[in-house]
N, C-alpha and C positions, 0 to 999 in steps of 0.2 A: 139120612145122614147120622142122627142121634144113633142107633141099629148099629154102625159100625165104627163108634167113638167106645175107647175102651181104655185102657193106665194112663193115658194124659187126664183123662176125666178124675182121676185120683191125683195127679201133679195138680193139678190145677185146686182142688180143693186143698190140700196141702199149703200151699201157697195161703189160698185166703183163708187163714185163720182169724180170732180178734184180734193179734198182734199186728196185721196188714191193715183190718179193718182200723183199729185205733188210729195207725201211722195214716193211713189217709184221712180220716177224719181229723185229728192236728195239720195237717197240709191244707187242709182246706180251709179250714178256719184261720188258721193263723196267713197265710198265703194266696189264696184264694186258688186262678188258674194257673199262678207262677209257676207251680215245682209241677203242671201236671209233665212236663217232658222229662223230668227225671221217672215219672212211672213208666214212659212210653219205653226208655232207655233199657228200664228194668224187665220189660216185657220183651223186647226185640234180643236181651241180656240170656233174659231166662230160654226162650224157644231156641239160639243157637247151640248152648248145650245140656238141654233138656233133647232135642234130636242126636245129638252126640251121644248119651246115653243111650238112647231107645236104640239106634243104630248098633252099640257095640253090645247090649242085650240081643239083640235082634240074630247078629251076626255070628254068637259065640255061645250062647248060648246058656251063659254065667251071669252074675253079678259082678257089679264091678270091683269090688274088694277082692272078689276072686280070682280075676283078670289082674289086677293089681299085684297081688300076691306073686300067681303063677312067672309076671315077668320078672318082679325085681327077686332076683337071685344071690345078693348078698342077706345072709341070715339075722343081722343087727338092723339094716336099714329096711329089711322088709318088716319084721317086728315092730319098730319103733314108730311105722307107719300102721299098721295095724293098730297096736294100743291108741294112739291118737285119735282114728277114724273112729272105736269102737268106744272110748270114754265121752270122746266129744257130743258122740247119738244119741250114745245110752243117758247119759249125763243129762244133756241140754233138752233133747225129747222128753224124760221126766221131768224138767223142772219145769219146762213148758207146757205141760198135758194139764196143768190146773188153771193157765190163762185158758184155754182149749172149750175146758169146762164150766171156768168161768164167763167164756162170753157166750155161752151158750144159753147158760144161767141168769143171766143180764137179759139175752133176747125172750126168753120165759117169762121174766120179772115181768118184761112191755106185753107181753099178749096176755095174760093171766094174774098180774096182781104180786104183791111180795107176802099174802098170807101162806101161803106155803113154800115161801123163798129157800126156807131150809132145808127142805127137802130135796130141791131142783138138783143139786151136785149127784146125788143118789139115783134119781130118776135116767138123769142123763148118761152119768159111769152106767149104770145096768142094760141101758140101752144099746151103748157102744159096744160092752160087755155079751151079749145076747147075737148083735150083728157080725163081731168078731168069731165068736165060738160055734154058732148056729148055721153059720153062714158062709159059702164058699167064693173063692176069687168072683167065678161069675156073677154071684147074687151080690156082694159087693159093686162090683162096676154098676149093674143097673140100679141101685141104691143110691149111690154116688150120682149118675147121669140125672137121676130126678130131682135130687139134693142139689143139686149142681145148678140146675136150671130154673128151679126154685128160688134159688139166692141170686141169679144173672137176672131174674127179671125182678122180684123185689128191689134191688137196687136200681136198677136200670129204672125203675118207672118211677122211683125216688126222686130221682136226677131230672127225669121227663118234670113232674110236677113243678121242679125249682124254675123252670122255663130258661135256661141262661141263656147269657147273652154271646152266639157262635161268634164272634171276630175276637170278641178275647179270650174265648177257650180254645179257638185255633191258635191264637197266638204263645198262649200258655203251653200248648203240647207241641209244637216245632220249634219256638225261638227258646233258646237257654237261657234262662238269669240266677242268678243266686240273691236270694235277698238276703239281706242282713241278718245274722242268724238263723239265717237258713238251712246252713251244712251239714247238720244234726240231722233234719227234717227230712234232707237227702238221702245220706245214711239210712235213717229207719225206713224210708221208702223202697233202696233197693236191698237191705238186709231182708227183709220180708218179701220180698219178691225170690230173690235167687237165693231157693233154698237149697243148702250141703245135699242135706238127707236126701231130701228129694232128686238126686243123681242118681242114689244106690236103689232108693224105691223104684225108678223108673224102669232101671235097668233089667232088674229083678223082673217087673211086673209086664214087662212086652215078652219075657220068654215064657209066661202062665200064657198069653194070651197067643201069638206066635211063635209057628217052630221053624218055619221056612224064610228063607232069606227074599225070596219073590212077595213077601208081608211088607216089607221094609215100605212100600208107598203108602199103606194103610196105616201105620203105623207114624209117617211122615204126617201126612193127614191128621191123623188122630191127634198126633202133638199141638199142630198147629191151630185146629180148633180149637183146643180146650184149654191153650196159653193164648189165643185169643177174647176164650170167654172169660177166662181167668181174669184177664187184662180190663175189660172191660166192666166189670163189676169195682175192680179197684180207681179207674177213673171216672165213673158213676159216684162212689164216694166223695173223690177230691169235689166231683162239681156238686152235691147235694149242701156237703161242708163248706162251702165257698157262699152257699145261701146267708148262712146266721152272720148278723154284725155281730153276736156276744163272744165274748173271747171264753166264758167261762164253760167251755165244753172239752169235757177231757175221754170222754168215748161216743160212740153213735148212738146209745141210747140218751144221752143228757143234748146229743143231737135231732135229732128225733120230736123231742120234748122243745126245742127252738123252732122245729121248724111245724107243728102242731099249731102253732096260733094263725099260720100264715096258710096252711095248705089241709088243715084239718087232720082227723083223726089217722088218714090213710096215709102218710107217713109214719105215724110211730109204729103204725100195723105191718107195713111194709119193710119198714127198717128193722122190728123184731122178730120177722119170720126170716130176713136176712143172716142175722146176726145168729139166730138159733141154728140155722141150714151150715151157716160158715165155723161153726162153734165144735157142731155135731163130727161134721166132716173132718177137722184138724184132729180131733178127738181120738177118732178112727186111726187115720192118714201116721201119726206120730208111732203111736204104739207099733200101727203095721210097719212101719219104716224102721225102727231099731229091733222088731223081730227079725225081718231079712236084713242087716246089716249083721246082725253077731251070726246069723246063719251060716253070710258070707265068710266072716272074720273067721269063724274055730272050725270051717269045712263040713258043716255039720250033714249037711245036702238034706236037709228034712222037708216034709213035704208043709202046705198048707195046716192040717189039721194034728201034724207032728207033736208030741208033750211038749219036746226042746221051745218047739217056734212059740208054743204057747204062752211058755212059761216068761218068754221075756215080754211079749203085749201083755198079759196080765199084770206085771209088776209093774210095768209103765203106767197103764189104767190102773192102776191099786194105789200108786203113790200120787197121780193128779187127784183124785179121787180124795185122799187122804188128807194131803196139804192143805186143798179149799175145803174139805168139811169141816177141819178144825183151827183154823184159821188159824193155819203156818203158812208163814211168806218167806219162802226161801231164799232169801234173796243173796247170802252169798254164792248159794251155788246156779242163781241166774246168772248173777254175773260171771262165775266161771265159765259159764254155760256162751253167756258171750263173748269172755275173749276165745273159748276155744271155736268156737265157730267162725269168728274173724279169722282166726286163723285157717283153719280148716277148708273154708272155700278158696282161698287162691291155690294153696296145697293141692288140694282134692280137684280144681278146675287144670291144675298143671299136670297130673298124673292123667286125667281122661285126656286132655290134649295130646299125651305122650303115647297113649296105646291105642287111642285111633287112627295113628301115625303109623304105627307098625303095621307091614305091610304080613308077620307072619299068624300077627294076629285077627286084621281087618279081611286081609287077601284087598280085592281088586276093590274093595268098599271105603277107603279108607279117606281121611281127610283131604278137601281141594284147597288150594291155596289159597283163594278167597278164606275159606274157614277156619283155616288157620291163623289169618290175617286178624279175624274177628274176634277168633278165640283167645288169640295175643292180647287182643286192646281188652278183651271181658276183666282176662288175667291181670293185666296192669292196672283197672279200675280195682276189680276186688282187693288188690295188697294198697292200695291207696286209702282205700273206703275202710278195710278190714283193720288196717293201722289207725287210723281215725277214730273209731271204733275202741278200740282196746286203748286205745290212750283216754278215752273219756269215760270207760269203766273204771282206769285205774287213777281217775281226777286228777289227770295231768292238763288235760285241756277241759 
């Protein structure tokens, strides 16, 4: 099964970055099993079109900016969609690539000590740097699958040690509640699940890996595992966090450090190899995501190992890299970084709804009405959630 898992294995680490990890670890703590069915939500969210993707990769043979492009045939609204797609990646994936590195940096601190803490940011860019450059789509995927798997059972066996208690974590992940300032907690649970980027990544990435339209069940498959392991590492979290009575835990290693008196050393060991695997992976995942989006964007058609495509993962990795070594917190343009991506997912989930639809671009593959049904309510959640979102960046609520 692992043998024929291949770019969901990249959505899926994409996804858990420390921004995921942090968002479940505050869910758990402060909520305990409550908010776990907003994860489930986000995971049944993300695999409807995350298949949506892979399928019109699969089928076309592009990316989906490219696909984009090609239909909308007025010259100002196709631009204007462009610039959008390609500030919001390029934008938000840098600013993001130093939380990236930073929780990776955090998962090092727990396995190895803070004497050479300063280092870690360096250690880690050069790594990612090395696996980027040196390394091709294939040896990435099987890079990923191991990474991948690595951080699904360190967490996983996390959650095992906290022993919970199954009738309230089944109740937590099927019945809905919102608890009292809860709706924030919601938010950062499916903002970090259902990622923009991770459309155009996907897209891109089944047609490295598939050229035939007869792939499409493999490739079904493939999504479906690896947003399920995805899935499942981030509800590992919620229930490992839902252990600690202390409220004062603001990431998984000051979790980690709660849950050590109670289950011993092999928590913080587990949780740090976690956190480093999930850290590593965004690290990658970012960069490579806004190389094939400007690919997409300026038609460049370059291959993997292309100057173009390099040029923009390097400055992605140059600038996370940068920020956390010298401790600049970028935070106006995180927060740009999140209202455009509030934005940009219901956008970007309305435009793949739109050309899966198209029967001259899908042919006989194209959306069934059930999926559409799905895809409608994904889209009414994200301009819900998305306005939510940007109204609490611009502290209005």
């Amino acid at each position: 099964m692992f043998k024929k898992l291949g770019p969901g294995v990249l959505v899926a680490a994409a996804f858990i970055g420390p921004g995921t990890v942090t968002a479940c670890t505050l869910a758990g703590v402060n909520f305990g099993f409550s908010l776990l069915w907003a994860m489930l939500l986000s995971i049944i969210a993300t695999y409807i079109l995350q298949e949506m993707s892979a399928r019109l990769g699969i089928v076309t043979q592009k990316g989906l900016a490219d696909v984009i492009k090609q239909e909308l045939h007025n010259p100002l609204i196709r631009n204007s969609v462009i610039v959008l797609i390609f500030s919001a990646i390029i934008i938000g994936n840098a600013s993001y690539e130093a939380g990236n590195i930073g929780g990776a940096t955090l998962g090092m601190e727990a396995l190895f000590g803070m004497e050479y803490g300063h280092l870690y940011p360096f250690i880690l860019g050069s790594l990612a740097f090395l696996l980027l450059y040196l390394g091709s789509y294939k040896a990435l995927e099987k890079v990923f699958i191991v990474l991948v798997l690595i951080m699904s059972l360190s967490f996983v066996m996390t959650a095992i040690l906290t022993k919970p208690y199954m009738w309230e974590l089944l109740k937590g992940l099927l019945i809905p509640t919102v608890p009292e300032k809860g709706i924030l907690t919601i938010i950062a649970l499916v903002g970090t699940t259902v990622v923009p980027y991770n459309l155009f990544l996907h897209a891109a990435l089944v047609s490295e890996k598939w050229k035939s339209k007869d792939d499409l069940k493999l490739a079904k498959r493939d999504t479906l595992v690896s947003i399920i392991l995805g899935g499942l590492v981030s509800i590992s979290i919620i229930i490992s966090a839902a252990a600690i009575n202390s409220s004062e835990v603001n990431n998984v290693i000051d979790m980690a450090k709660a849950l050590e008196p109670l289950y011993g050393s092999a928590a913080l060991y587990f949780l740090g190899i976690g956190m480093c695997a999930a850290g590593i992976t965004s690290a990658i995942t970012a960069p490579l995501a806004a190389a094939y989006v400007a690919n997409s964007c300026f038609g460049w058609n370059a291959e993997f190992k292309d100057a173009k495509f390099r040029i923009i993962w390097m400055i992605i990795l140059g600038l996370g890299v940068f920020f956390l070594s010298f401790g600049i917190k970028p935070i106006e343009i995180i927060k740009f970084a999140q209202i455009t991506n509030g934005l940009l997912l219901p956008v970007i989930a309305v435009f793949l709804l739109w050309v899966v639809n198209r029967a001259g671009v899908m042919e006989k593959y194209k959306n069934t009405m059930l999926q559409n049904v799905f895809g409608g309510l994904i889209i009414l959640l994200s301009v819900l959630l998305g306005a939510k979102s940007i109204l609490t960046v611009l502290g209005v609520l």
